[in-house]
VOBA-1610 file (N, C-alpha, C; in pm, whole numbers, padded with zeros to 5 digits, always signed):
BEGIN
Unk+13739+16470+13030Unk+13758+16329+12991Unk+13793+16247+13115Unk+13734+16125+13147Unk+13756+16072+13233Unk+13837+15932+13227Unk+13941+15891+13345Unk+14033+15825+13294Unk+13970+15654+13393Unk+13959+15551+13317Unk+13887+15480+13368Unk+14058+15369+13376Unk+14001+15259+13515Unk+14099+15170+13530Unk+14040+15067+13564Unk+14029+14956+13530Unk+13991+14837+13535Unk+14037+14776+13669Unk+13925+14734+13781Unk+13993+14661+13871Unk+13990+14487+13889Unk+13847+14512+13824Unk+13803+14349+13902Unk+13682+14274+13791Unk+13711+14135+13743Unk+13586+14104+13679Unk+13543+13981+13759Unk+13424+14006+13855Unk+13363+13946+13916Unk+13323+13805+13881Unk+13274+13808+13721Unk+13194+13687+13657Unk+13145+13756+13527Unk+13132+13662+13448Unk+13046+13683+13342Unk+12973+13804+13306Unk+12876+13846+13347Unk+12798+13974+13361Unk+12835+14086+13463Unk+12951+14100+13488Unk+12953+14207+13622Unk+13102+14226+13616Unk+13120+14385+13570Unk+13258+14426+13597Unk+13262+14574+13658Unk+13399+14609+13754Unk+13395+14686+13844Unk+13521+14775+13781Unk+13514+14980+13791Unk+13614+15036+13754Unk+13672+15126+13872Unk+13731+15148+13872Unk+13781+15290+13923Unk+13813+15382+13790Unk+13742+15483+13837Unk+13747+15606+13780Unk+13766+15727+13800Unk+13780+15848+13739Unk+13775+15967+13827Unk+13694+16024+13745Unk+13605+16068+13845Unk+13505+16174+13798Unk+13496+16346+13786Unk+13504+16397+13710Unk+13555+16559+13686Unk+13448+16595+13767Unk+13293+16562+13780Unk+13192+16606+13822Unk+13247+16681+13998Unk+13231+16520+14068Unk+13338+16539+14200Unk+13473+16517+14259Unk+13520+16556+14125Unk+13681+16579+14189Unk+13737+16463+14264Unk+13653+16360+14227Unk+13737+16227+14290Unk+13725+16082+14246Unk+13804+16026+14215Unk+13801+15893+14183Unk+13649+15808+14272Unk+13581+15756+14187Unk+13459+15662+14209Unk+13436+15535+14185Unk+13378+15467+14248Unk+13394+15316+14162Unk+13263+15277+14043Unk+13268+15217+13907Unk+13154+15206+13847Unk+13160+15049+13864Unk+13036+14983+13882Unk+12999+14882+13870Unk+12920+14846+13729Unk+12942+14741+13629Unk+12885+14770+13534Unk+12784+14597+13506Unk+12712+14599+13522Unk+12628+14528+13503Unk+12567+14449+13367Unk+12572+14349+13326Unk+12501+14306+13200Unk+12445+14180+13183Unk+12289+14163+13115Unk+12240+14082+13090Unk+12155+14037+12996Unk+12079+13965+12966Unk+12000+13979+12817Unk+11814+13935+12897Unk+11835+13862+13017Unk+11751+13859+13071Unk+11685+13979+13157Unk+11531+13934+13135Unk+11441+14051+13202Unk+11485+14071+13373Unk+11445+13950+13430Unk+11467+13882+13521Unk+11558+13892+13595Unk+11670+13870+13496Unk+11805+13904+13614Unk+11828+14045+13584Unk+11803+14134+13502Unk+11732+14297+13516Unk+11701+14380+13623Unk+11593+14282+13646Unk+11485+14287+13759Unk+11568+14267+13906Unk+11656+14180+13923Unk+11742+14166+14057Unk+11846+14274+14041Unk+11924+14334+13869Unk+12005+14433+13952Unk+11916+14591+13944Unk+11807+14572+13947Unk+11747+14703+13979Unk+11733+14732+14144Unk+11695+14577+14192Unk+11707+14585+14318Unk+11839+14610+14411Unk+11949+14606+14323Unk+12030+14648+14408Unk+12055+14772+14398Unk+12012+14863+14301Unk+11987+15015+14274Unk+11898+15093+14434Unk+11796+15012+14389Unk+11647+15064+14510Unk+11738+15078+14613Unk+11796+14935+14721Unk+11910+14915+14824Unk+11958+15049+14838Unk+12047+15047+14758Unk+12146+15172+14759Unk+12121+15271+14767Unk+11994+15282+14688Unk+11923+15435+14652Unk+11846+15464+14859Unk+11814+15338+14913Unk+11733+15372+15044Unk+11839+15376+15109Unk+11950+15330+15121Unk+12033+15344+15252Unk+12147+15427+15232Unk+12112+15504+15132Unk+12248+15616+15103Unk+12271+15695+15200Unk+12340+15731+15224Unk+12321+15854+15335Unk+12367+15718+15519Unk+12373+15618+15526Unk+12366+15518+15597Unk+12524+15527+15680Unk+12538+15536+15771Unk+12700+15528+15855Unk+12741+15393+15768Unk+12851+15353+15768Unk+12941+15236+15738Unk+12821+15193+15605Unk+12847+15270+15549Unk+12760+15206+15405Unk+12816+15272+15268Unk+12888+15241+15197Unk+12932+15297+15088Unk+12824+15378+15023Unk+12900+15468+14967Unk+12802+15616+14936Unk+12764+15610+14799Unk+12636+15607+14764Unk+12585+15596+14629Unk+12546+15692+14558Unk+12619+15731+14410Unk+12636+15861+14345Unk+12499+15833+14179Unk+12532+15711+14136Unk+12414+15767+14087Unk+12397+15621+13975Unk+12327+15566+13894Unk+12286+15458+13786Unk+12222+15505+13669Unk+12288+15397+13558Unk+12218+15441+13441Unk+12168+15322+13383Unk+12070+15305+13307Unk+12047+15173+13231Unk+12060+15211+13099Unk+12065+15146+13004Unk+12098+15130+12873Unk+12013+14960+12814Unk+11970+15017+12722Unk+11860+14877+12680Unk+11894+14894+12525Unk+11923+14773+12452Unk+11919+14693+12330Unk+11811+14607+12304Unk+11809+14559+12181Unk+11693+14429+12153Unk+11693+14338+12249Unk+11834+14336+12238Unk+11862+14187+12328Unk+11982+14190+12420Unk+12034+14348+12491Unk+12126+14333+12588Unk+12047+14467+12710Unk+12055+14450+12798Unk+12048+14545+12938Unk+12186+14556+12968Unk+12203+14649+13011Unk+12320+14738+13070Unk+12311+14824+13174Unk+12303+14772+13354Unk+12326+14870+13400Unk+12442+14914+13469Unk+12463+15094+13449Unk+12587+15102+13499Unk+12554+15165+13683Unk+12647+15113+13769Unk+12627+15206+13907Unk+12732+15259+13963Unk+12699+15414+14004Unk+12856+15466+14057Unk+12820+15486+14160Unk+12939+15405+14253Unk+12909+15412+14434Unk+13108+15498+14488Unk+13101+15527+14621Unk+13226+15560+14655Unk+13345+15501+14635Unk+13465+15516+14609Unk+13568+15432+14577Unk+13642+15417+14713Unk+13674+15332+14753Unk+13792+15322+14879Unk+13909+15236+14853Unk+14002+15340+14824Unk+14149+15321+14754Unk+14198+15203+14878Unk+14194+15169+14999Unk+14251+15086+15054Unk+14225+14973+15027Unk+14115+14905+14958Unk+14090+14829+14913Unk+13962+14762+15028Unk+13961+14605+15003Unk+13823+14497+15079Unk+13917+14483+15229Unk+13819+14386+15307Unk+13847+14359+15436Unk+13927+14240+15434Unk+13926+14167+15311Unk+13970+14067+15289Unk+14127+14073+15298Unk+14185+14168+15197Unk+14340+14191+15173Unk+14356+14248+15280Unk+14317+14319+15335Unk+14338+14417+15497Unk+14355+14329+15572Unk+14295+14208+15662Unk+14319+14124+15693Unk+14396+14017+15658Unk+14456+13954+15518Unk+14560+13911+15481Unk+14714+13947+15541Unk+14734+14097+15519Unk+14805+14188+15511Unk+14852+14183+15667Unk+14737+14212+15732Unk+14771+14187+15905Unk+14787+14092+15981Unk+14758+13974+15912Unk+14822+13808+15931Unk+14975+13830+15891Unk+15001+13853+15810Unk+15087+13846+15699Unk+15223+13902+15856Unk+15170+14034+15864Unk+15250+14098+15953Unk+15214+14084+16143Unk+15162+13992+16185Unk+15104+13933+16284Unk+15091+14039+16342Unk+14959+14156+16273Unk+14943+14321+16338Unk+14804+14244+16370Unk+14820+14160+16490Unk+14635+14177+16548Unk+14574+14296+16623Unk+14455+14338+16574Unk+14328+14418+16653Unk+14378+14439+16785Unk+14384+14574+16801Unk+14369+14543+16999Unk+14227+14541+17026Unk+14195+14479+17114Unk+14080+14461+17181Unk+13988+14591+17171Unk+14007+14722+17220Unk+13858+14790+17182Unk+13898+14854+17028Unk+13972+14781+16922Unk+13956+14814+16803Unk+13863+14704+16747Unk+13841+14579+16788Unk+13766+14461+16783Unk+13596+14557+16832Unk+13610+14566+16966Unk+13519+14613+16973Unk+13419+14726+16882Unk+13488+14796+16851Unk+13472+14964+16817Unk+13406+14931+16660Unk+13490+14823+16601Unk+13442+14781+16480Unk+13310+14677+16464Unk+13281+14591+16594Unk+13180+14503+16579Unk+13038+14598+16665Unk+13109+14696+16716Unk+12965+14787+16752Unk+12938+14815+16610Unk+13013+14913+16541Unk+12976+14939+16434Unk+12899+14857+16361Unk+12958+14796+16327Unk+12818+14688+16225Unk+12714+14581+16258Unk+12708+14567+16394Unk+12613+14548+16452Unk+12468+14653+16472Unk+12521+14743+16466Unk+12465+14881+16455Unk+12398+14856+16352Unk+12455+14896+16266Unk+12458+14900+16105Unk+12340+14776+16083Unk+12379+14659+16142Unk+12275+14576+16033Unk+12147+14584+16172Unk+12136+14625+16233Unk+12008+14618+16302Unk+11923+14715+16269Unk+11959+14830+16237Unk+11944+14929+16185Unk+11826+14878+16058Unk+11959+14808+15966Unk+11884+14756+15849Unk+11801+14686+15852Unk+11798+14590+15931Unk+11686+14492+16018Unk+11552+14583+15992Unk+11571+14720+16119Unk+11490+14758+16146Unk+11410+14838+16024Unk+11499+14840+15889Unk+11416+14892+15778Unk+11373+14778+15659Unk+11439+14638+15698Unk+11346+14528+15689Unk+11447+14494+15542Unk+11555+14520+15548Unk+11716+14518+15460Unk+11794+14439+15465Unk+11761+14337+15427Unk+11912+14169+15485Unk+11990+14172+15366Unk+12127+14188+15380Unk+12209+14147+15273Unk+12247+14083+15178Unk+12266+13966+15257Unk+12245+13823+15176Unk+12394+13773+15134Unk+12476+13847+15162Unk+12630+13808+15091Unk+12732+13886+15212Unk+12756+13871+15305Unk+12862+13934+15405Unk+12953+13868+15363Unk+13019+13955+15373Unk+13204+13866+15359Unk+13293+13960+15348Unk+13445+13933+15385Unk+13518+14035+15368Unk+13526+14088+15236Unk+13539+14062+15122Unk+13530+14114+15016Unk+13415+14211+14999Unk+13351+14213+15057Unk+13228+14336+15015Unk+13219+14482+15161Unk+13342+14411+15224Unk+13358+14548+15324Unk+13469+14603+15296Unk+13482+14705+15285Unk+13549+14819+15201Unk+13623+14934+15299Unk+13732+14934+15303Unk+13834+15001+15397Unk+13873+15172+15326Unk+13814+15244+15408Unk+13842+15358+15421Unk+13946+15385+15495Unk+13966+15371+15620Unk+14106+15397+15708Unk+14130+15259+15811Unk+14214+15284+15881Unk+14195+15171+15996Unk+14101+15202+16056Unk+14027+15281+16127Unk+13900+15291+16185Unk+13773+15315+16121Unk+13768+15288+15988Unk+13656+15356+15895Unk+13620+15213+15805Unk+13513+15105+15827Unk+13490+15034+15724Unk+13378+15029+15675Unk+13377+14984+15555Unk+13240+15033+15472Unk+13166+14909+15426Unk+13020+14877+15416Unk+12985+14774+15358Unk+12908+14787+15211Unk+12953+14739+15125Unk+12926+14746+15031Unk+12863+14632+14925Unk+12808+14644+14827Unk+12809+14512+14746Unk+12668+14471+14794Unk+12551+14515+14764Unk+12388+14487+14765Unk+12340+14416+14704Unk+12389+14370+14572Unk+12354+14286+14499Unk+12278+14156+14497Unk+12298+14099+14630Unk+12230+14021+14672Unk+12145+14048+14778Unk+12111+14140+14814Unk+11966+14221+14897Unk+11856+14183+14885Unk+11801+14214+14961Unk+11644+14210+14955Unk+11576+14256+15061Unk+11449+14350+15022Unk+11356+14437+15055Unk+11245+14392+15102Unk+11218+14287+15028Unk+11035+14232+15048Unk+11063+14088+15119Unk+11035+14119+15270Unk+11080+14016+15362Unk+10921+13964+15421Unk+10818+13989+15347Unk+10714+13936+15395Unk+10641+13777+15355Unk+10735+13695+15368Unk+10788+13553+15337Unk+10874+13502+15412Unk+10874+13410+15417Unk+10984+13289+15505Unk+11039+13193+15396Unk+10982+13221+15287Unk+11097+13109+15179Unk+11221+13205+15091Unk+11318+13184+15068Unk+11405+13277+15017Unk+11488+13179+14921Unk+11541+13255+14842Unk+11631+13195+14731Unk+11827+13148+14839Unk+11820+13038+14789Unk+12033+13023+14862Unk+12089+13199+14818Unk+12122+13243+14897Unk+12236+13352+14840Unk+12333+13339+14918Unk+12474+13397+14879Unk+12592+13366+14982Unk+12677+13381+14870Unk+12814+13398+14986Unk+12906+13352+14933Unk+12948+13213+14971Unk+13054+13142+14882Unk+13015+12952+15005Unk+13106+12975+15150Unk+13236+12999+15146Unk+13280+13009+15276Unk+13187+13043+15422Unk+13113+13161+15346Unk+13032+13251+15470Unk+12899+13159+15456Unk+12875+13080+15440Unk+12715+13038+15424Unk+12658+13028+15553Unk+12543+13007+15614Unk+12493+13009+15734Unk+12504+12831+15722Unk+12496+12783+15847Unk+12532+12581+15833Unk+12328+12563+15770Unk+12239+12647+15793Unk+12121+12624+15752Unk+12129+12646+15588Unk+12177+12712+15540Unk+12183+12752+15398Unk+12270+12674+15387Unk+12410+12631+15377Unk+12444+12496+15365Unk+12375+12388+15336Unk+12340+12362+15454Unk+12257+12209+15463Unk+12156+12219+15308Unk+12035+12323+15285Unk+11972+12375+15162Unk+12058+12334+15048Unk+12176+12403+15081Unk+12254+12388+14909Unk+12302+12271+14870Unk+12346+12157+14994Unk+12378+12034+14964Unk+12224+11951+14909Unk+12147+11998+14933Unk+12024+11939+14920Unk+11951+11947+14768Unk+11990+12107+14742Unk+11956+12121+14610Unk+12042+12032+14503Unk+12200+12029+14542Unk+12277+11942+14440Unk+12244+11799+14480Unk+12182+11782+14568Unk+12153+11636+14538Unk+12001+11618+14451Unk+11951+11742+14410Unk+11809+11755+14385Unk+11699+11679+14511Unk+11703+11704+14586Unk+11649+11702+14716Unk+11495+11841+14742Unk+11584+11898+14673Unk+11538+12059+14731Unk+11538+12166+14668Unk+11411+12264+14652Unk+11496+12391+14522Unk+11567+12481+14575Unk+11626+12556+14511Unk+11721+12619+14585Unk+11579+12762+14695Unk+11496+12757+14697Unk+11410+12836+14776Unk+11415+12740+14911Unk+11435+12808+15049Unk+11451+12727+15128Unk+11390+12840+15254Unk+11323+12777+15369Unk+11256+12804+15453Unk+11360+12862+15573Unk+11391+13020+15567Unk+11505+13053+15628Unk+11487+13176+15694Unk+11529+13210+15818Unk+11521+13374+15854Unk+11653+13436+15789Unk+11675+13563+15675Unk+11785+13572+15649Unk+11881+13682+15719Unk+11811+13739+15845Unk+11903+13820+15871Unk+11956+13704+16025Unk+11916+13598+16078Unk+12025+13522+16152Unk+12101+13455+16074Unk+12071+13396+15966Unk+12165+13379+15844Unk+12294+13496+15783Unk+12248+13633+15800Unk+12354+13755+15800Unk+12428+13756+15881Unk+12376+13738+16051Unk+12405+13693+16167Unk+12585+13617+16185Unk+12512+13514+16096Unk+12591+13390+16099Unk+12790+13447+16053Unk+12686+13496+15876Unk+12806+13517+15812Unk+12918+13675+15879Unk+12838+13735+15930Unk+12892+13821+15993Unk+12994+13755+16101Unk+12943+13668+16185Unk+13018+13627+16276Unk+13149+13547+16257Unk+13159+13454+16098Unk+13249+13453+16051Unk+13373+13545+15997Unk+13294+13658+15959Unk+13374+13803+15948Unk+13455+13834+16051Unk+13402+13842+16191Unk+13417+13885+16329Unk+13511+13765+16347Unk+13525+13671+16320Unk+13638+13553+16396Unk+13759+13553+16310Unk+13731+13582+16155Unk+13872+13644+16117Unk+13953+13742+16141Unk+13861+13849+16193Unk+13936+13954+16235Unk+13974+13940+16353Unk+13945+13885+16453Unk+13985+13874+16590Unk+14083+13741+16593Unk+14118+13655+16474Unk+14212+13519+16479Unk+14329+13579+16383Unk+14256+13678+16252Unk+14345+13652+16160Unk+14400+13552+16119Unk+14294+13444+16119Unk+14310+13267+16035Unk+14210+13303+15891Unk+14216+13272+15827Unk+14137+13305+15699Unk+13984+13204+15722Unk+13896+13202+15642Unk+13774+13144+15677Unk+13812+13031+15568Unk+13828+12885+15595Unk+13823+12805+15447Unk+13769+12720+15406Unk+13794+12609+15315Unk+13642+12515+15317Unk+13616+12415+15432Unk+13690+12405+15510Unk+13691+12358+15643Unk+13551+12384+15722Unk+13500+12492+15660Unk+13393+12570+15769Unk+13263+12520+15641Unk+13317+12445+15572Unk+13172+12386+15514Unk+13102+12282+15544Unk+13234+12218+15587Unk+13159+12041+15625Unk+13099+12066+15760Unk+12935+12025+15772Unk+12857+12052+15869Unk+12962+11923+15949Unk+12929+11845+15955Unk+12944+11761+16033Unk+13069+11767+16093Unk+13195+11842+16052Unk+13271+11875+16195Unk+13312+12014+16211Unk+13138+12069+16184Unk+13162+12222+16209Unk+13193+12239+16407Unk+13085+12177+16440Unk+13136+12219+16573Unk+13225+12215+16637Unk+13298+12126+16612Unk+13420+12140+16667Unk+13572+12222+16628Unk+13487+12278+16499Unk+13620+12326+16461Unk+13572+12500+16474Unk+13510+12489+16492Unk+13443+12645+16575Unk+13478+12709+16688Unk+13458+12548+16825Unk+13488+12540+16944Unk+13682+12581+16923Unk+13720+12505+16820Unk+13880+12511+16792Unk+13903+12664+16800Unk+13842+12728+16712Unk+13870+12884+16701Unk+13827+12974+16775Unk+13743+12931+16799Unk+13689+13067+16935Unk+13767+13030+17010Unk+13879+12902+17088Unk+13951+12952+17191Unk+14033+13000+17150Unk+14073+13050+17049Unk+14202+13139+17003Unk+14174+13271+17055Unk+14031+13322+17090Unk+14025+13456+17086Unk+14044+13457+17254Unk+14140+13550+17307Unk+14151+13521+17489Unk+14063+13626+17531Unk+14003+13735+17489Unk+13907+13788+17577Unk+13775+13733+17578Unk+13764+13712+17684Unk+13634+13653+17702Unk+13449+13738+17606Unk+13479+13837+17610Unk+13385+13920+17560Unk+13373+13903+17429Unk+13479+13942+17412Unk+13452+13950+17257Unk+13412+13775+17194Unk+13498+13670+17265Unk+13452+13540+17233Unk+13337+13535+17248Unk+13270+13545+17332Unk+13110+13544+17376Unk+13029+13575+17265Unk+13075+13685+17230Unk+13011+13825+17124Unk+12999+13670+16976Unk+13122+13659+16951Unk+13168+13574+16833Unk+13091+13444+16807Unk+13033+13353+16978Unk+13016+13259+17002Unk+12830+13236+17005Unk+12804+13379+16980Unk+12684+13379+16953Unk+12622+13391+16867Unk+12720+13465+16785Unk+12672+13489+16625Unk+12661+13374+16567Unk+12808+13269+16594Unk+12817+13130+16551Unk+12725+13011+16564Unk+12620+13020+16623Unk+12548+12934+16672Unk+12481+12861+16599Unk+12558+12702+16569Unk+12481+12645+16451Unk+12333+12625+16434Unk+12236+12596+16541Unk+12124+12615+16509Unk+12034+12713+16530Unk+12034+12787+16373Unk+11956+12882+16358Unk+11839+12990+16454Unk+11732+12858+16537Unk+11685+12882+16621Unk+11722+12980+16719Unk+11857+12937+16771Unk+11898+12957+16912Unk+11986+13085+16839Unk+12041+13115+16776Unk+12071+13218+16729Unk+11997+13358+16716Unk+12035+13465+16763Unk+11965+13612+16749Unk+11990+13654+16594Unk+11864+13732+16588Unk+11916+13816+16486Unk+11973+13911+16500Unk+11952+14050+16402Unk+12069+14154+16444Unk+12013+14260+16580Unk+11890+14259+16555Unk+11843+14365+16679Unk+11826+14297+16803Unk+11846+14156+16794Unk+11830+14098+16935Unk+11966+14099+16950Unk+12064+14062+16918Unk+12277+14064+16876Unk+12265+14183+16969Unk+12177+14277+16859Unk+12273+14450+16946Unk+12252+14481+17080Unk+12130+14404+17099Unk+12056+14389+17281Unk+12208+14322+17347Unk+12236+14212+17301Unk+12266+14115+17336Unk+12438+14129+17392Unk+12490+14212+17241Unk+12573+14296+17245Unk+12634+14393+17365Unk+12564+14472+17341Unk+12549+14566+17471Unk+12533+14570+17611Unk+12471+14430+17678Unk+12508+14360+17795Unk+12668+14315+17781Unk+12703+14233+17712Unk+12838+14161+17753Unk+12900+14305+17756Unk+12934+14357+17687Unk+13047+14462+17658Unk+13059+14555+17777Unk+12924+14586+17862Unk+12863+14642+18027Unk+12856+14540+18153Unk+12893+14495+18139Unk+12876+14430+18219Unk+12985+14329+18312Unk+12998+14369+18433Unk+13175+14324+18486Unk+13194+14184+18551Unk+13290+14150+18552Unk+13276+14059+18627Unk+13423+14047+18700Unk+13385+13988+18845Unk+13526+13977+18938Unk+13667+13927+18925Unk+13735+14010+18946Unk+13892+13898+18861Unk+13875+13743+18914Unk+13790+13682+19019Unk+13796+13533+18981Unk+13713+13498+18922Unk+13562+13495+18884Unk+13496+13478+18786Unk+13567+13468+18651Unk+13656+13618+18618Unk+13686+13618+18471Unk+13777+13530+18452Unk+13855+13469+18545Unk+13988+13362+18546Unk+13864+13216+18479Unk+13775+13183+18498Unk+13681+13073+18471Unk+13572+13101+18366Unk+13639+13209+18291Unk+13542+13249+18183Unk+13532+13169+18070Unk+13433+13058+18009Unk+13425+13003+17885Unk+13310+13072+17786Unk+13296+12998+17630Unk+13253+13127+17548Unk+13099+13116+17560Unk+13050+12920+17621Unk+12922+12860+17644Unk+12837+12909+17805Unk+12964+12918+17895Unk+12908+12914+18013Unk+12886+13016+18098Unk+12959+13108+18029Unk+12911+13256+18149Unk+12805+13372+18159Unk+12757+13306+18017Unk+12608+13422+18089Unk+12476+13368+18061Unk+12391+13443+18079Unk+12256+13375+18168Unk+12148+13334+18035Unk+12138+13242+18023Unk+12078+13173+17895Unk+11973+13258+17833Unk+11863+13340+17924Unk+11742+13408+17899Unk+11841+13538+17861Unk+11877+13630+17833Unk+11931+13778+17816Unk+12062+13760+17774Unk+12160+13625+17812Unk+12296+13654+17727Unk+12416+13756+17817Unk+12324+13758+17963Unk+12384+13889+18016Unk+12554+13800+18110Unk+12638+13838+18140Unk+12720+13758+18236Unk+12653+13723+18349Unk+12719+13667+18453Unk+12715+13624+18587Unk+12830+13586+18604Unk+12867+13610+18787Unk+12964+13556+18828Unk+12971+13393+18842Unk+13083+13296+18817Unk+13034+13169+18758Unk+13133+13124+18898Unk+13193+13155+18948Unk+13267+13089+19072Unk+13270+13094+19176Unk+13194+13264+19236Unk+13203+13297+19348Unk+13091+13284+19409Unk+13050+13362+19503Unk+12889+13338+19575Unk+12822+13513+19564Unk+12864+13608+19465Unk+12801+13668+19483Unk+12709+13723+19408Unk+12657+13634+19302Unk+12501+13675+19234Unk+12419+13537+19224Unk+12318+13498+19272Unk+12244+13395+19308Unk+12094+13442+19154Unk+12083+13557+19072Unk+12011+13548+18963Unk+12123+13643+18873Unk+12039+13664+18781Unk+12091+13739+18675Unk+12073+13909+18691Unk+12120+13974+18711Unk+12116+14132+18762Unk+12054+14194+18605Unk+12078+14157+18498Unk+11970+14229+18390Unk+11816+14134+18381Unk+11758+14045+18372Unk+11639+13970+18356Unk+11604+13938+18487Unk+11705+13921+18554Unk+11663+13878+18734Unk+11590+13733+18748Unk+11597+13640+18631Unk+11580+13499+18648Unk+11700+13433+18743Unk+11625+13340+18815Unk+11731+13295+18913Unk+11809+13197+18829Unk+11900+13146+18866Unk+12030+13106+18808Unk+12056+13019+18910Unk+12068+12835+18872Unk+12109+12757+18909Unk+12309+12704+18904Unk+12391+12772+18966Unk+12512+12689+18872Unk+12586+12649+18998Unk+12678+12574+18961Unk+12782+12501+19091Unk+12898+12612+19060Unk+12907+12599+19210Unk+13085+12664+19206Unk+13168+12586+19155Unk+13238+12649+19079Unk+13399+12541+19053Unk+13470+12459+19175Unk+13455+12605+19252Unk+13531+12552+19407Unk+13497+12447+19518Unk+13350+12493+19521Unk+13323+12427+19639Unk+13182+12258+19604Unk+13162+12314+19414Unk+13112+12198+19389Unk+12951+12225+19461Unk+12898+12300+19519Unk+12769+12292+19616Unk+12696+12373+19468Unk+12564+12354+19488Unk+12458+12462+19406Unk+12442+12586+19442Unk+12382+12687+19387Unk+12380+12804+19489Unk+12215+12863+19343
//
């Protein structure tokens, strides 16, 4: 007999248990699904498929198994994925505000390799999320986090128009702009979007709570003084790297923004790459590396005249001496 505990009711159609399962000897989580429509059927099957392809996935909650159940007029599906008793990224981060326990620096790191990893990965199997946020990353230990919550996925990326998905805090400022558009009836909610620099985005909001421990709030909705209140928070973060890292994900226009497999390129230079204790004294999150590759340069001294990864030459003034080089 299995002893079920109620944790969470999401909305209307969607409730979540902890359970323990006699099968494997360990508490699991069931997700339980319901609807009367074909349609919205049809979307949580897709988050079945998701789960069912990336099982087995590093930092990906572990998927045990689904059932459907059909009436005249109700669908029912149930899904059992891993349980992680520590709970979301959300309260974890509360918790470490709460107790001003910030990240040390290569725990920042160690965690944004990780899921940078992770979603390029998915990239590369053509897998965008559609909903990042701390609530759907799932804490196994302090060094162990899990992403969870597919529901808003999608597989068939051979299109450029996509439905709004999100949560609102995390929205990309492009999916924004869309959703203000649709409530003005402007626009349907299908909008002309790449969604994994849109993942990009919301990820990078992820990444600035954890490295500020300021919560994300509706502050970060109003386009019009997003930039500056961005610029506000990234100087909170004092290593230069990891700001960089943060300051790229953030990048309000879409365009100029990487996605995840260009990020992990992108990634992987800053984090390699040194620079002289006076350079790093003049480090900002816009100006220190080389526009084509993202890679650093020394920004004060005289001793790199191009970029040592792309080898484009590089125009900048010294701080000091004010001359070009």
């Amino acid at each position: 007999m299995e002893s079920i505990y109620k944790i969470d009711r999401k909305n209307g159609n969607c409730e979540v248990y902890k359970y323990f399962d006699e099968t494997h000897n360990k508490y699991l989580c069931k997700k339980i699904l319901t609807t009367t429509s074909n349609s919205k059927l049809k979307a949580f099957q897709q988050e079945v498929d998701a789960l069912k392809y990336i099982n087995g996935f590093p930092s990906c909650l572990k998927y045990y198994d689904s059932k459907l159940t059909s009436t005249d007029k109700t669908h029912t599906l149930e899904i059992i994925t891993e349980f992680c008793e520590k709970g979301n990224l959300n309260q974890y981060l509360i918790k470490r505000g709460e107790n001003q326990n910030y990240f040390k620096n290569k725990e920042l790191f160690f965690h944004f390799s990780n899921f940078i990893s992770l979603f390029s990965h998915l990239q590369s199997k053509n897998i965008s999320h559609r909903d990042i946020k701390p609530e759907n990353i799932f804490i196994v230990s302090d060094t162990e986090f899990k992403i969870g919550d597919f529901g808003s996925s999608t597989m068939n990326l051979d299109r450029n128009r996509f439905t709004i998905q999100g949560s609102n805090f995390y929205l990309s400022p492009e999916l924004r702009e869309g959703y203000e558009k649709f409530l003005k009836k402007i626009e349907s909610l299908y909008i002309t979007h790449n969604p994994f620099k849109s993942d990009v985005y919301s990820l990078g909001l992820v990444f600035l709570f954890m490295a500020t421990l300021e919560m994300i709030t509706e502050k970060f909705c109003e386009l019009k003084n997003l930039d500056g209140l961005l610029k506000n928070k990234l100087s909170m973060i004092k290593n230069y790297k990891i700001r960089s890292v943060v300051s790229i994900m953030l990048t309000i226009n879409s365009e100029q923004r990487p996605d995840f497999i260009e990020l992990k390129s992108q990634f992987l230079n800053i984090i390699k790459y040194p620079l002289c204790s006076v350079c790093l004294q003049s480090c900002s999150s816009n100006y220190s590396y080389c526009n084509s590759c993202y890679s650093f340069y020394h920004l004060s001294c005289s001793s790199t005249f191009y970029c040592n990864e792309c080898e484009e030459s590089l125009i900048v003034s010294c701080n000091y001496c004010k001359t070009q080089k």
